[in-house]
C-alpha positions in Angstrom: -16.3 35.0 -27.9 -14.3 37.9 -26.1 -12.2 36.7 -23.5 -13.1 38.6 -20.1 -11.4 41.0 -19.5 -8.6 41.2 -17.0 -9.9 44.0 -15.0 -13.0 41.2 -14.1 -10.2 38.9 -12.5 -9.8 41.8 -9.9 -12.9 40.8 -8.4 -12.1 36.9 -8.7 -9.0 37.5 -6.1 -10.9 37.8 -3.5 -12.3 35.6 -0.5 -12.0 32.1 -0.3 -9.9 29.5 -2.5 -13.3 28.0 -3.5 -15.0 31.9 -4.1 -12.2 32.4 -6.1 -12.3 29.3 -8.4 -15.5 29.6 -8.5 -15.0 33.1 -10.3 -12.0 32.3 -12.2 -14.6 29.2 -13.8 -17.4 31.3 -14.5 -14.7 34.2 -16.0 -13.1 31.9 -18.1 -14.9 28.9 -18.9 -16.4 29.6 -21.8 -13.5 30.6 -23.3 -11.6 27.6 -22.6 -14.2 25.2 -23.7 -14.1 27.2 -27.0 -10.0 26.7 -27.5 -10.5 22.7 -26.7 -13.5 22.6 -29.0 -11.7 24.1 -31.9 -9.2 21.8 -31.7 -11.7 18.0 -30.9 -14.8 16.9 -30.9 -17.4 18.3 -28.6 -17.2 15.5 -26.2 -13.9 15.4 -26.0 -13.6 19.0 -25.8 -15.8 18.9 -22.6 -13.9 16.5 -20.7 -10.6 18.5 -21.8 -11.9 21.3 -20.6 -12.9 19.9 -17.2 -9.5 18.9 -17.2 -8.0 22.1 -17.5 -10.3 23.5 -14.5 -9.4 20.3 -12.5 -5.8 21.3 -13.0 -6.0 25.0 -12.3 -8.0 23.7 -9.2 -5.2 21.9 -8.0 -2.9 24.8 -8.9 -4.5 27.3 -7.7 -1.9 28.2 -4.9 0.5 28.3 -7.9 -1.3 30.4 -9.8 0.3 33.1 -11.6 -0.1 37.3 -10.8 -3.3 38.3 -11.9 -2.5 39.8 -15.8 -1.5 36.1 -16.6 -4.3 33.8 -15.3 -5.8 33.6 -18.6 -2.9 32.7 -20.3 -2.1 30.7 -17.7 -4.9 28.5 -18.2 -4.3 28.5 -21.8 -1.1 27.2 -21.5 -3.0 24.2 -19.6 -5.1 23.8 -21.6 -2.2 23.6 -24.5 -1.1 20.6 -22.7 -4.5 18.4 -21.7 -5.5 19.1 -25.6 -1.8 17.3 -26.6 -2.3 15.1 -24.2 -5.7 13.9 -25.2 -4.8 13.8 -28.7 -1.6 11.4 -28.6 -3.5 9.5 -26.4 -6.2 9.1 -29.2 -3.4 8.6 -31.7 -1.1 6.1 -29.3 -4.8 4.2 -29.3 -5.7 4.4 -33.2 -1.7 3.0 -34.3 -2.7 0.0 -31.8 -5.9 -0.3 -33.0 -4.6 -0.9 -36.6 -1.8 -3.2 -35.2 -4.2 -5.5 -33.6 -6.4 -5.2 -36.3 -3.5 -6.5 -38.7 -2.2 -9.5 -36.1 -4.1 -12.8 -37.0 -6.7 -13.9 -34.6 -6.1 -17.6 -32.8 -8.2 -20.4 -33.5 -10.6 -21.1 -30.8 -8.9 -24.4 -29.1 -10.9 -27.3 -29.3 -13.5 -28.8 -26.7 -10.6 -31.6 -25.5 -8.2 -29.0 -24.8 -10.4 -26.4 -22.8 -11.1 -29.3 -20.3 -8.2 -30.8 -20.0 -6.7 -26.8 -19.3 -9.5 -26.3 -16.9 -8.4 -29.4 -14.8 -5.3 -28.5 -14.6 -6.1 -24.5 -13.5 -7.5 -26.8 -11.2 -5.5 -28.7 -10.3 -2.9 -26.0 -9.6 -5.2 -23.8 -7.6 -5.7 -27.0 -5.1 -2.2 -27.3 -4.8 -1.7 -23.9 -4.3 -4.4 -23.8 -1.2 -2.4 -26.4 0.2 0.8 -24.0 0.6 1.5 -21.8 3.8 0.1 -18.7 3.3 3.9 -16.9 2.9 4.5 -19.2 0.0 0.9 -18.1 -1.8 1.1 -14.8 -1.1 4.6 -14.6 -2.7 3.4 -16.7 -5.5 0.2 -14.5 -6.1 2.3 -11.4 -6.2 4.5 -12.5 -8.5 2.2 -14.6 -11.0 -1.0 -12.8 -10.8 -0.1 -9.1 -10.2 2.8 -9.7 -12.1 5.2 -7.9 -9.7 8.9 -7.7 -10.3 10.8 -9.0 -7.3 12.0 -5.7 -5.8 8.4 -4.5 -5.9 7.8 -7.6 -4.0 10.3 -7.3 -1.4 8.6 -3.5 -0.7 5.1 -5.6 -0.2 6.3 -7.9 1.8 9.1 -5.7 3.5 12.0 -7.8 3.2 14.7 -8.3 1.2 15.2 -8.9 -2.7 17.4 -11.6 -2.0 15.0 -12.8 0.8 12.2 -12.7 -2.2 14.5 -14.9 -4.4 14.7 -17.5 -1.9 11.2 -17.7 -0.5 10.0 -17.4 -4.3 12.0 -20.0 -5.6 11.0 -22.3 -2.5 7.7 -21.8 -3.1 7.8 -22.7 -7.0 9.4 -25.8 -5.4 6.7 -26.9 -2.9 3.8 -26.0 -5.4 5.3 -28.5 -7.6 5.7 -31.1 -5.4 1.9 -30.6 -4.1 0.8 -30.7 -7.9 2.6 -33.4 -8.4 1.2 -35.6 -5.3 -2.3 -34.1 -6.9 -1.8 -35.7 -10.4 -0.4 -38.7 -8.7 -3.3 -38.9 -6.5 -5.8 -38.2 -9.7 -4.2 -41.1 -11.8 -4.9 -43.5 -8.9 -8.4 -42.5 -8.2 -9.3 -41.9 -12.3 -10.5 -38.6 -13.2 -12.9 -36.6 -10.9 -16.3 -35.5 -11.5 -16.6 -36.8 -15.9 -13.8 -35.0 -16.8 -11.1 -36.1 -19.2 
């Protein structure tokens, strides 16, 4: 396992940006998948060291003079290796955390319908909204968008959010409520509870 020699990258600095990744992989390569496989698993050593390349690939206009490219890509591969492994580690500690939390009981058959009629419910009052009031609704309940990221969606103001969002709850209430109202006079639809 004898890194190439520096004198080889003379021939890798020449031509094209691909002809000279293309040398600098072959050159080095080997030597890099050896430094991420003493340090992981053989899988995981693979993909680090395709990680490494795909950084050095979008580097290569940064590259250093040609004496340092091997350390250079040492030096990323220092980093994706760290990276992968408190990744791995960030992943394990939640593992064990979830594995310690106590699993909810299932909720019984009554419940489940009487939750799917009202997600129901909801959604039909939703569709009877404008479409300024469900968009603002859907970015803020299901992509969970703060308002100032909404106001960059919808390219108006945070205040401007505020309003239209809080009209919105208003008006999908009232509709859910004319819903349930209708529902109670007309007994339930379709079986259900």
């Amino acid at each position: 396992m004898d890194p190439a020699p520096v004198e080889a990258w003379d021939e890798v600095d020449s031509g094209s940006d691909d002809e000279t990744f293309d040398r600098l992989y072959r050159l080095h390569h080997h030597a890099i998948l050896a430094y991420c496989r003493r340090r992981m698993n053989a899988a995981d050593a693979q993909d680090a060291a395709a990680e490494v390349f795909l950084v050095a690939w979008r580097r290569m206009e940064n590259r250093p003079d040609d004496d340092q490219i091997r350390a250079w890509l040492y030096g990323i591969a220092y980093r994706v290796v760290g990276h992968q492994w408190r990744g791995r580690h960030r992943r394990r500690r939640l593992h064990l955390r979830l594995v310690g939390v106590a699993q909810p009981a299932p909720p019984a058959p009554e419940a489940v319908a009487v939750r799917r009629s009202e997600d129901r419910r909801v959604l039909d009052a939703a569709a009877r909204l404008r479409p300024g009031d469900q968009e603002i609704l859907r970015l803020a309940g299901w992509e969970q968008l703060p308002h100032r990221e909404i106001a960059v969606v919808l390219g108006i103001s945070p205040a401007a959010v505020d309003q239209r969002f809080h009209r919105a709850k208003k008006r999908l209430a009232r509709e859910y409520d004319r819903l349930s109202t209708a529902d109670d006079a007309t007994g339930p639809r379709g079986g259900e509870l």
